[in-house]
Backbone as CSV, one residue per row, in Angstrom:
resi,resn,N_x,N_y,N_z,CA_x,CA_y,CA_z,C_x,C_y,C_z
1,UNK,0.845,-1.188,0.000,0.000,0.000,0.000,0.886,1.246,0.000
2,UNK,0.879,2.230,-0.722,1.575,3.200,-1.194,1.007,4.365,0.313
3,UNK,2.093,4.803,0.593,2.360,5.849,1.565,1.781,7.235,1.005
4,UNK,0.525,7.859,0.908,0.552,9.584,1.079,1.616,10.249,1.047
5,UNK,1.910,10.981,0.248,2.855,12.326,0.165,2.392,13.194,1.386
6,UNK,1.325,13.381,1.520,1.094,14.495,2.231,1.132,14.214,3.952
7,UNK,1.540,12.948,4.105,1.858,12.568,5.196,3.407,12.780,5.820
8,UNK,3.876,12.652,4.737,5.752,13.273,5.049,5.684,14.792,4.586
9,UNK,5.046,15.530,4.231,5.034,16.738,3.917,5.037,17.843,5.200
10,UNK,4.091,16.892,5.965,3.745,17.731,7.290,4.895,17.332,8.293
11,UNK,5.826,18.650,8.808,6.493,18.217,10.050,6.454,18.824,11.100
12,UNK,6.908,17.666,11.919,6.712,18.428,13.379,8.193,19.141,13.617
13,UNK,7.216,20.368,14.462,8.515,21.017,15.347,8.457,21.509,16.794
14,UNK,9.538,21.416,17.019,9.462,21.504,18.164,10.258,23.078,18.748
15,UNK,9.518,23.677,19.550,9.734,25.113,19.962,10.172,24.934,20.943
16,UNK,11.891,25.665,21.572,12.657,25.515,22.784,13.189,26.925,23.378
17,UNK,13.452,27.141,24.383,14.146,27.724,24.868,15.294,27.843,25.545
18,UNK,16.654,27.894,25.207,18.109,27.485,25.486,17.837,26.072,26.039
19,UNK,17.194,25.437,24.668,17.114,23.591,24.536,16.131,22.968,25.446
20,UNK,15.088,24.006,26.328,14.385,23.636,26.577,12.702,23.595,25.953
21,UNK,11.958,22.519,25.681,10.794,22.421,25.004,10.005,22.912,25.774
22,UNK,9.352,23.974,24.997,8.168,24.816,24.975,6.680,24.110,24.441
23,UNK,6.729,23.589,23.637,5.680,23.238,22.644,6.216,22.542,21.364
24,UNK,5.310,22.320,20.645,5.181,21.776,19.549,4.013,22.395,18.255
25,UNK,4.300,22.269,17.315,2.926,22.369,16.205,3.833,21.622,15.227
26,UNK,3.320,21.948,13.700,3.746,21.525,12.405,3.761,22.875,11.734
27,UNK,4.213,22.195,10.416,4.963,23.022,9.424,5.207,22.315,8.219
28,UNK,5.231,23.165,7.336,5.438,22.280,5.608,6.283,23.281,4.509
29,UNK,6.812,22.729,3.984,8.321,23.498,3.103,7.481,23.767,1.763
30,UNK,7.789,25.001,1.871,7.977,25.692,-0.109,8.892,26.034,-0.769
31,UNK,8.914,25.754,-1.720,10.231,26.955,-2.568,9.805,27.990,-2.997
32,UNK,10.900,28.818,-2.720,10.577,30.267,-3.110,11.512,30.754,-4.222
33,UNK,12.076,31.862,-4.734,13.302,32.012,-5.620,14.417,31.699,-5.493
34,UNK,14.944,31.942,-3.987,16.400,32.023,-3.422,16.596,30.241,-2.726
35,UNK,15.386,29.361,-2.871,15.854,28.226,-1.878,14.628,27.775,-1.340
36,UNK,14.308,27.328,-0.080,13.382,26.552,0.807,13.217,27.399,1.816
37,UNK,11.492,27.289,2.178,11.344,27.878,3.662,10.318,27.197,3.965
38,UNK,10.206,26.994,5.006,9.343,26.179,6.358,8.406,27.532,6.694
39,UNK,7.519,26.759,6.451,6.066,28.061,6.289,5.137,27.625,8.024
40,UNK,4.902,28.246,8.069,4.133,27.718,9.936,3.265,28.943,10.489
41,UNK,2.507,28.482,11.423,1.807,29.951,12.154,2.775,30.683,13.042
42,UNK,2.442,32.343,12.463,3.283,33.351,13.574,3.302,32.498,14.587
43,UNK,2.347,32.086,15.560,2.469,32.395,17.308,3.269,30.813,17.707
44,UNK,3.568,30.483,16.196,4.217,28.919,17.076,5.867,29.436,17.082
45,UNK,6.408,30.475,16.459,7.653,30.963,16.654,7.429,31.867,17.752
46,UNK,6.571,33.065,17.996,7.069,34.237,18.975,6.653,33.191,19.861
47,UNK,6.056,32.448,20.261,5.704,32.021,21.698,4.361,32.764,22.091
48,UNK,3.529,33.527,21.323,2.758,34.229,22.039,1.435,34.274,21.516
49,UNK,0.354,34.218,22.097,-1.086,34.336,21.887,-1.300,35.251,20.549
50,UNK,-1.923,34.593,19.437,-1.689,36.200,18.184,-2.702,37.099,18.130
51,UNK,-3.526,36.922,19.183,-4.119,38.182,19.558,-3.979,38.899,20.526
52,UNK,-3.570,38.222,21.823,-2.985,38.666,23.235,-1.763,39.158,23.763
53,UNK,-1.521,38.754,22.409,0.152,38.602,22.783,1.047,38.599,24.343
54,UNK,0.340,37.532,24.703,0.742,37.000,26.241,1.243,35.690,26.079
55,UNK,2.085,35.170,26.298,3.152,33.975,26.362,2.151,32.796,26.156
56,UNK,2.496,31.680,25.629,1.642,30.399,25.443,2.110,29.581,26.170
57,UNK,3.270,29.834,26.571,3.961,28.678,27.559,3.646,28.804,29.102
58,UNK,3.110,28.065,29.678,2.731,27.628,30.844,3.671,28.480,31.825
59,UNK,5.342,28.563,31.461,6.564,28.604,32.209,6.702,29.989,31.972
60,UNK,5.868,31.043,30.506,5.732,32.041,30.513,7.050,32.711,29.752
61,UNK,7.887,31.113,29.332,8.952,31.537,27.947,8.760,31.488,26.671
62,UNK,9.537,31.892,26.035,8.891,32.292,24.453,10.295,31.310,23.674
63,UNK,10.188,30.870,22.404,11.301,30.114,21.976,12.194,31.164,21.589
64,UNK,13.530,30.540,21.226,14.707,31.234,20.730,15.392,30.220,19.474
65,UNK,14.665,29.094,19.507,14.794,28.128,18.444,14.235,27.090,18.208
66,UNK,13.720,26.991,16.947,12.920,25.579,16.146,14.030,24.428,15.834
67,UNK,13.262,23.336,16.071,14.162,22.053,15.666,12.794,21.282,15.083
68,UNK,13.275,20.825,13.481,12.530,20.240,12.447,13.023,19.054,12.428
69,UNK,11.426,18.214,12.454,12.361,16.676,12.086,11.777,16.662,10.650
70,UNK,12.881,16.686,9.969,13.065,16.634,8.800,13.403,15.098,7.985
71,UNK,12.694,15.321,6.469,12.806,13.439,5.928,14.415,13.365,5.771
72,UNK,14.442,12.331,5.618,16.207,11.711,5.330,16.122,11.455,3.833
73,UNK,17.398,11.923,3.445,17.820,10.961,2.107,18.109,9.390,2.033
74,UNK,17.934,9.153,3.337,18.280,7.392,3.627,17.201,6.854,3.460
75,UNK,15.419,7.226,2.990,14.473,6.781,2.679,13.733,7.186,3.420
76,UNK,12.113,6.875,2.593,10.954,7.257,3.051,10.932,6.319,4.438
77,UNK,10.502,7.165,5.464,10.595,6.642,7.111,11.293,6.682,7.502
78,UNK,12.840,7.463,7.117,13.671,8.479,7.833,13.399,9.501,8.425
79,UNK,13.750,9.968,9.345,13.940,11.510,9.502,15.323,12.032,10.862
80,UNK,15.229,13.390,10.188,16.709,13.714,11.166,16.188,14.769,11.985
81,UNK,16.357,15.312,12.862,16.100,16.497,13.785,17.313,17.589,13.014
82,UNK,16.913,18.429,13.038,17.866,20.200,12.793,17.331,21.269,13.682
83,UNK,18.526,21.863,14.078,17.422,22.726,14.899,18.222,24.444,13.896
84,UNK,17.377,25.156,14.074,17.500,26.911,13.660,17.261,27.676,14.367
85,UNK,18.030,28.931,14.602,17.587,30.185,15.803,16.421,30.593,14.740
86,UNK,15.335,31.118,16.069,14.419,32.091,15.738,14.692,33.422,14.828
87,UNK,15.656,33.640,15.800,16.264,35.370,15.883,17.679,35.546,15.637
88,UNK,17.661,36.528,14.516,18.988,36.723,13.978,20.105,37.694,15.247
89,UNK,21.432,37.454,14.725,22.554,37.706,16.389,22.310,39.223,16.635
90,UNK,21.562,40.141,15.600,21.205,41.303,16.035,19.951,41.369,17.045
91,UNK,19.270,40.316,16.909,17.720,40.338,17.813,16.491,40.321,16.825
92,UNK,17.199,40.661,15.437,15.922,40.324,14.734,15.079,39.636,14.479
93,UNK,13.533,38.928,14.502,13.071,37.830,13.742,13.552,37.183,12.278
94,UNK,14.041,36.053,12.444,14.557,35.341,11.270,13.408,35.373,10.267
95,UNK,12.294,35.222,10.593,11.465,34.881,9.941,10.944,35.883,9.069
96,UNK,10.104,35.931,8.295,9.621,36.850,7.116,7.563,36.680,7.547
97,UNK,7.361,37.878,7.254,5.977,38.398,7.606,5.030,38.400,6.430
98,UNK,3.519,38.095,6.081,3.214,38.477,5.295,3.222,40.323,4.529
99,UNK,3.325,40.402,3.443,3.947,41.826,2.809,2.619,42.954,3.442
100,UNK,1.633,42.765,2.950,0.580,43.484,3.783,0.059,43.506,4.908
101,UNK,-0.033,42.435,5.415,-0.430,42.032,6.735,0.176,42.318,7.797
102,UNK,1.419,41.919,7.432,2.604,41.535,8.914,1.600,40.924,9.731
103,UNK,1.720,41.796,11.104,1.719,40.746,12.032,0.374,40.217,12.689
104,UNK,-0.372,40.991,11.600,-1.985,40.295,11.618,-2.155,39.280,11.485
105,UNK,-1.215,38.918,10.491,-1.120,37.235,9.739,-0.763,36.116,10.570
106,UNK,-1.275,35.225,10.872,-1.183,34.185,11.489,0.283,33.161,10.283
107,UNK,0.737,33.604,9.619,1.770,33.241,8.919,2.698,33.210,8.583
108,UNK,3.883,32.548,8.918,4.964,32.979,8.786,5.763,32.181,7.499
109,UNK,7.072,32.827,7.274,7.978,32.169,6.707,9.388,32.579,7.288
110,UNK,9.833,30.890,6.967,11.169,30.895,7.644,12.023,30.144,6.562
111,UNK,13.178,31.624,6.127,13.741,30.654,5.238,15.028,29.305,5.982
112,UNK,15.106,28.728,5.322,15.922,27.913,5.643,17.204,27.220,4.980
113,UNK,18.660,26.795,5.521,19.588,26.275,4.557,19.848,24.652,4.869
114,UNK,18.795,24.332,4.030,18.444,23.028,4.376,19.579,22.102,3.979
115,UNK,19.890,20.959,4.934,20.920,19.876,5.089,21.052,18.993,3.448
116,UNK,21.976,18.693,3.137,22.313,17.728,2.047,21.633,16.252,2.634
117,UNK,21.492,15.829,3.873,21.085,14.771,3.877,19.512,14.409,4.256
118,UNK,18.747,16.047,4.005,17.291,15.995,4.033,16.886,16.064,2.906
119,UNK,15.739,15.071,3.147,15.103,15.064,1.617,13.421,16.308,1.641
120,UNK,13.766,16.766,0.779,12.650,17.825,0.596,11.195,17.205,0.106
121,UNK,9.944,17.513,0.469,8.641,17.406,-0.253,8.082,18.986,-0.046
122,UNK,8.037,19.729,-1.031,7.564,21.227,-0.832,6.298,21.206,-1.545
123,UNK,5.340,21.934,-0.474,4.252,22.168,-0.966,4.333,23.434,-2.439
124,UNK,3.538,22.954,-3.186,3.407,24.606,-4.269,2.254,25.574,-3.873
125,UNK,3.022,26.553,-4.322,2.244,28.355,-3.606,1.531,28.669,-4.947
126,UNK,1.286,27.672,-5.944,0.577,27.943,-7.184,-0.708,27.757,-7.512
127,UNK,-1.174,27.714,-8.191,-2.703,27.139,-8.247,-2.406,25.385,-8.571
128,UNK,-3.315,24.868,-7.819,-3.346,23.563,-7.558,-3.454,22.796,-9.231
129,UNK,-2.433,21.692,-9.414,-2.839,20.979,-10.413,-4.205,20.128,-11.157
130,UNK,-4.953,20.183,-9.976,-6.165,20.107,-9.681,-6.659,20.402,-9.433
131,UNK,-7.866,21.606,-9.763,-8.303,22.203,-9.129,-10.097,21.509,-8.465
132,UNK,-10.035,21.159,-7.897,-10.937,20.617,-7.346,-11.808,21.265,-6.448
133,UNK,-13.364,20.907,-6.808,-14.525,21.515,-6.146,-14.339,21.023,-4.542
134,UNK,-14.480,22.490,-3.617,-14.859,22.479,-2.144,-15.439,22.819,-2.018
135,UNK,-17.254,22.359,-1.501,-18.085,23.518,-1.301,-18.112,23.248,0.699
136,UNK,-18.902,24.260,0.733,-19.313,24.221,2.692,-20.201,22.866,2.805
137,UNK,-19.316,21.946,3.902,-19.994,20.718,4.002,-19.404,19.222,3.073
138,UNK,-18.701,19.676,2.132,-17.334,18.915,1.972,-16.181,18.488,3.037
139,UNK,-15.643,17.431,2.793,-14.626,17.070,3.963,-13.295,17.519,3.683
140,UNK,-12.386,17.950,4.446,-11.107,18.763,4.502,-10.449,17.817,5.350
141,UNK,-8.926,17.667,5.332,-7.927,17.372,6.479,-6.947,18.582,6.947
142,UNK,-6.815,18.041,7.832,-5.814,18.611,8.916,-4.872,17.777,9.302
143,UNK,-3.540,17.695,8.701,-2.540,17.434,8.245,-1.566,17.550,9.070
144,UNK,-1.205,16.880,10.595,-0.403,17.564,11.700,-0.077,16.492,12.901
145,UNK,0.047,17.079,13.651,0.510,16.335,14.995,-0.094,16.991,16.220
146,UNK,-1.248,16.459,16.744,-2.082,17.005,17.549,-1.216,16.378,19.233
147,UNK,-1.222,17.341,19.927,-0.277,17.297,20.845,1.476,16.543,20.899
148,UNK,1.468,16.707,19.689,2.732,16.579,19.435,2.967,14.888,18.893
149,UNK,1.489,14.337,18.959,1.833,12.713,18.540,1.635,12.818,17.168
150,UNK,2.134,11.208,16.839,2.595,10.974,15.168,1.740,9.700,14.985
151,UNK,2.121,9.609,13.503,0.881,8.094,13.116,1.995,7.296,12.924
152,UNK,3.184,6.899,13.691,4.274,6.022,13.758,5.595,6.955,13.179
153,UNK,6.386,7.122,13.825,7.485,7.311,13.224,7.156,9.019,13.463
154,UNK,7.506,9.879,12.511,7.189,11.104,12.306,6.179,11.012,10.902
155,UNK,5.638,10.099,11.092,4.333,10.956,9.846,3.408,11.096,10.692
156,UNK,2.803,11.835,9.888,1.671,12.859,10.492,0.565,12.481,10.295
157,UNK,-0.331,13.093,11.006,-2.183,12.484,11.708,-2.862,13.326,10.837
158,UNK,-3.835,12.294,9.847,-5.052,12.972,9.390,-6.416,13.253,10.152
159,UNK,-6.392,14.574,10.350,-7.719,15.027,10.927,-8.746,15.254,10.070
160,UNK,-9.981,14.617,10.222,-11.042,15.260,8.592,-11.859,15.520,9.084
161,UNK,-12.283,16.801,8.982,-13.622,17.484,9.150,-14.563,17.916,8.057
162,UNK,-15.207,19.449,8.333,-15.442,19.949,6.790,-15.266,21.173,6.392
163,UNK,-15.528,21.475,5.630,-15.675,23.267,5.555,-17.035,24.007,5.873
164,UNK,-16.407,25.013,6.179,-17.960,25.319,7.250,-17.908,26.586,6.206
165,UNK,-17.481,27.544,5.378,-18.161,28.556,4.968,-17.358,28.486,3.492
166,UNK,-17.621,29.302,2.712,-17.636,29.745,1.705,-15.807,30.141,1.130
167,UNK,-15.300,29.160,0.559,-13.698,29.083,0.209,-13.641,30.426,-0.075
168,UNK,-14.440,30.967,-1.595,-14.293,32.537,-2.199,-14.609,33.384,-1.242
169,UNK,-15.465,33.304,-0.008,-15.610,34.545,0.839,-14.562,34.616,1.869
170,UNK,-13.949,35.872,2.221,-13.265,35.980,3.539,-14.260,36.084,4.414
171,UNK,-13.732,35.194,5.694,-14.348,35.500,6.793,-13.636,36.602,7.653
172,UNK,-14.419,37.138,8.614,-14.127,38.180,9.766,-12.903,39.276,8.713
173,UNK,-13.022,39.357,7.449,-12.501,40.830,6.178,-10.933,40.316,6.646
174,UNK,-11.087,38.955,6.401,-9.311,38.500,6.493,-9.346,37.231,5.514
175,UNK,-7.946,36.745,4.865,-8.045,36.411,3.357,-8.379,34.372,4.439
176,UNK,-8.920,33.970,5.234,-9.519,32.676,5.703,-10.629,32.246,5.537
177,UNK,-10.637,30.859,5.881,-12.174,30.600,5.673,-12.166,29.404,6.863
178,UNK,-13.341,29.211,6.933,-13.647,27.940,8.298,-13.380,26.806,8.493
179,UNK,-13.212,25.467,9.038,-13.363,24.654,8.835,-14.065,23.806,10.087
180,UNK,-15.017,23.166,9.845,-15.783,21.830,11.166,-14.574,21.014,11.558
181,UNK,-13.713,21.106,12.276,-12.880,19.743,12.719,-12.375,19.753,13.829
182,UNK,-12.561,18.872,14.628,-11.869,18.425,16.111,-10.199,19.004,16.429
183,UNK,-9.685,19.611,15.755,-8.522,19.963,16.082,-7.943,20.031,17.136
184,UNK,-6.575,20.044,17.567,-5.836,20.352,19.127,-4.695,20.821,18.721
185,UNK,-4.069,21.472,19.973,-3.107,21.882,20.035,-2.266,20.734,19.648
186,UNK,-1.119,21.004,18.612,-0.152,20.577,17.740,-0.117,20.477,16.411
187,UNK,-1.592,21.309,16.105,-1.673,20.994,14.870,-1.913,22.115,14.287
188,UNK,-1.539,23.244,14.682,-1.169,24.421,14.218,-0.299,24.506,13.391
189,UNK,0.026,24.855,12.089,0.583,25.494,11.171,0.460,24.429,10.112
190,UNK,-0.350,23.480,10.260,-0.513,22.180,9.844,-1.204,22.367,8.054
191,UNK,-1.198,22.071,6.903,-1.994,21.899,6.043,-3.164,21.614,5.883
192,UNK,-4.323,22.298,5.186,-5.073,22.010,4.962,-5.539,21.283,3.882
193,UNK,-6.081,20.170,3.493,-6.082,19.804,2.028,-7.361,19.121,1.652
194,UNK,-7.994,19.558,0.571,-8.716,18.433,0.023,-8.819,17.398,-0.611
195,UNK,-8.663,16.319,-0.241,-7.863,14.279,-0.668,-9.568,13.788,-1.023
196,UNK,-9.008,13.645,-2.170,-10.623,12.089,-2.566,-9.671,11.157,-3.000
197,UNK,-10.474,9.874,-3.187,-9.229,8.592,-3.718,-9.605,8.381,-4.822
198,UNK,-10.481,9.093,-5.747,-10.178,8.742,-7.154,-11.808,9.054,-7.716
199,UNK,-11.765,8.289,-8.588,-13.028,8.080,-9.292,-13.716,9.410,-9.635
200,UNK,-14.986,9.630,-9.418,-15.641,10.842,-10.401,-15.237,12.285,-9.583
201,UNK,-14.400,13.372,-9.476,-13.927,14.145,-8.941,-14.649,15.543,-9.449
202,UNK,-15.579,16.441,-8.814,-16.089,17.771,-9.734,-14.921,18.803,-9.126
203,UNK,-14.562,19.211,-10.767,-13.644,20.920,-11.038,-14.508,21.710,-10.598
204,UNK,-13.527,22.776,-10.191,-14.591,24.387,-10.019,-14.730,24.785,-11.447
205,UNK,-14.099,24.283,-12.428,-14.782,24.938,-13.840,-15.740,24.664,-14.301
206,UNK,-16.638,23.820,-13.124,-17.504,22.956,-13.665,-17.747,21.609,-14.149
207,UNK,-16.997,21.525,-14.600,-16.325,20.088,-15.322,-16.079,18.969,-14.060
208,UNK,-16.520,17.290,-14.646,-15.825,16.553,-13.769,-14.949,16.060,-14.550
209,UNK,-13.795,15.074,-13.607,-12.809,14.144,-14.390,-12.095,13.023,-13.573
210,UNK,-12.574,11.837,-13.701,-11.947,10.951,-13.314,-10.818,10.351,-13.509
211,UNK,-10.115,9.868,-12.020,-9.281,10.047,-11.499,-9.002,8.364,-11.141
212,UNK,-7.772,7.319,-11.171,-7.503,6.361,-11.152,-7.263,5.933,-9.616
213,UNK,-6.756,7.309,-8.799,-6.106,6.960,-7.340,-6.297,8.104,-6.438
214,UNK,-5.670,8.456,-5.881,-5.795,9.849,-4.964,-5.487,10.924,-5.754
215,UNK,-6.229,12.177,-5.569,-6.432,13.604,-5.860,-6.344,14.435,-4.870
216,UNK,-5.296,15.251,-4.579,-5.905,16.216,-3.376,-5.586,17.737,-4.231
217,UNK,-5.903,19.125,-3.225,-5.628,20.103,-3.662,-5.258,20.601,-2.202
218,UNK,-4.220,21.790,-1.875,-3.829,22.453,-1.041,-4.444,23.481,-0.973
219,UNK,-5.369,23.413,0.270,-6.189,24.635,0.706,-6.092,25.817,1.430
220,UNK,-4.950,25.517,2.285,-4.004,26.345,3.421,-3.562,25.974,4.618
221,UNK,-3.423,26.952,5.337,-2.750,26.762,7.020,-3.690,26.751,8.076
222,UNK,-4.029,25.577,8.880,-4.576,25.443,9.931,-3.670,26.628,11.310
223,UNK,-4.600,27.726,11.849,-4.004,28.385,12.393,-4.489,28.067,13.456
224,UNK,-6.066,27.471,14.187,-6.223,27.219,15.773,-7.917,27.444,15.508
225,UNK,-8.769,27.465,17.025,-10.551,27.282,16.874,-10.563,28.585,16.763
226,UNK,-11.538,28.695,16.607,-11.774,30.439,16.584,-12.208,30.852,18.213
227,UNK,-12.705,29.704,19.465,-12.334,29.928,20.901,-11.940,28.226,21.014
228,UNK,-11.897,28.569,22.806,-11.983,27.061,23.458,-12.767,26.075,23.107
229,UNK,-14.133,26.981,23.374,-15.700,25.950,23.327,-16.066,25.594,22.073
230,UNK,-15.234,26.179,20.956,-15.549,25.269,19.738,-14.752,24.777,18.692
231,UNK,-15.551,23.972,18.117,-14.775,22.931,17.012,-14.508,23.515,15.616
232,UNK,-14.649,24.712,15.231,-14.683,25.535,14.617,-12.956,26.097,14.629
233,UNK,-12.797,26.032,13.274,-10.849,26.571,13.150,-10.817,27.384,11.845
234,UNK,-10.041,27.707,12.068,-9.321,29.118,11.502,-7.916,28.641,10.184
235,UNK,-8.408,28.510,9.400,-7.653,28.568,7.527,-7.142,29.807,6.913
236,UNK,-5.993,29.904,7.023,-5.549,31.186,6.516,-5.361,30.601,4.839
237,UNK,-5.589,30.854,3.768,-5.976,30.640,2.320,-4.495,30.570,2.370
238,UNK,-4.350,29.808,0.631,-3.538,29.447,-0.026,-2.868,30.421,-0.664
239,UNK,-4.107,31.549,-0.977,-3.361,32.538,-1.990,-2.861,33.576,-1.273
240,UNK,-2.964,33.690,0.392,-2.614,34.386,1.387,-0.914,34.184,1.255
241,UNK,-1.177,32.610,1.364,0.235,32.240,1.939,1.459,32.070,0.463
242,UNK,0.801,32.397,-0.595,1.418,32.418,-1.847,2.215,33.824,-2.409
243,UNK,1.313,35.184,-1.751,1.805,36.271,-1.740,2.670,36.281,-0.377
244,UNK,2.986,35.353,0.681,4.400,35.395,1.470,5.194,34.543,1.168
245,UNK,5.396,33.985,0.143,6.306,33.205,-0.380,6.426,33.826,-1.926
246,UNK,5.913,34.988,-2.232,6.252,35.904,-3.529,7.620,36.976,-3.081
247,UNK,6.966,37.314,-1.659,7.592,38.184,-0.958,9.475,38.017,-0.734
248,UNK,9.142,36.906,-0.271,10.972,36.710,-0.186,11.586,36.879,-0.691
């Protein structure tokens, strides 16, 4: 049985402070012009609530460095740990902001000088090779590591819910849209995607076209619920996260 791509796509990381663990979420690699960057939500780098901006850590520290377990070139069901400072030796954020947004954006990018002995799967910031119909009430995944666990090894846990509003509309006049799914903490910065396994598939052009095996399309970044008390989460769009990976 053939392994999902989009299961090694998603990695976990882990957020520390002078090597001590803070937390965890996920993250997934793009290319941009200059190389690779590890794309993830703002608040899983500053450490901080992205509306409160009050510490997420229990201990009330914020990270100073990510460590990616990253795939191996030694084969699929490898992976190596790397770790990267947050913050450049001046104090700056390493990371890159969306161009309009900044720090509204639940999105970050982090470029990265990725190891010779990691093997890359980068998501594309393009329009999907498929463009495939999502309407509200369709099923979506969530692509991650919910409290930091894995589906063996370091691949990552499919969460499937649905979409709760309207892909073309922004919700709350920000470029997201909803989704129905049980989510938890770790599965922040996680992918969103729409996966069918084949057969009669409807285009947004209208058009259907069948399909021999799996189809998915990349929908965006799982950023968190919209509160505690509900199951209701927060999708920052594709084409959000395509103009911060134009940006670099």
């Amino acid at each position: 049985m053939p392994i999902m791509q989009q299961s090694v796509q998603s990695l976990l990381i882990e957020m520390t402070f002078q090597g001590i663990m803070l937390s965890t979420g996920t993250a997934f690699l793009m290319n941009y012009k200059d190389g690779t960057a590890l794309i993830t939500n703002r608040h899983n780098l500053t450490g901080r609530h992205q509306q409160t901006d009050q510490p997420l850590s229990a201990h009330g520290g914020v990270p100073d460095s990510i460590s990616i377990w990253q795939n191996s070139q030694n084969g699929l069901g490898h992976w190596h740990r790397e770790t990267y400072p947050i913050y450049r030796p001046n104090g700056d954020p390493a990371w890159q902001e969306h161009p309009q947004l900044g720090a509204q954006a639940d999105i970050v990018a982090l470029p990265l000088t990725v190891n010779p002995l990691a093997r890359v799967y980068p998501y594309s910031s393009g329009t999907p090779d498929v463009d495939i119909l999502v309407t509200p009430g369709d099923t979506v995944s969530v692509i991650g590591f919910p409290f930091g666990l894995t589906g063996g090894g370091r691949f990552a846990i499919w969460a499937t819910g649905f979409l709760a509003t309207e892909l073309d509309i922004d919700y709350d006049n920000r470029p997201v849209f909803l989704i129905d799914c049980r989510s938890r903490p770790g599965q922040s910065g996680s992918p969103v995607v729409a996966s069918r396994s084949g057969g009669m598939v409807p285009l947004t052009n209208g058009n259907k076209a069948v399909f021999g095996g799996p189809v998915s399309a990349f929908l965006g970044i799982y950023s968190g619920r919209i509160n505690d008390q509900s199951d209701l989460g927060i999708v920052w769009k594709r084409t959000a996260i395509a103009e911060l990976v134009a940006s670099l």
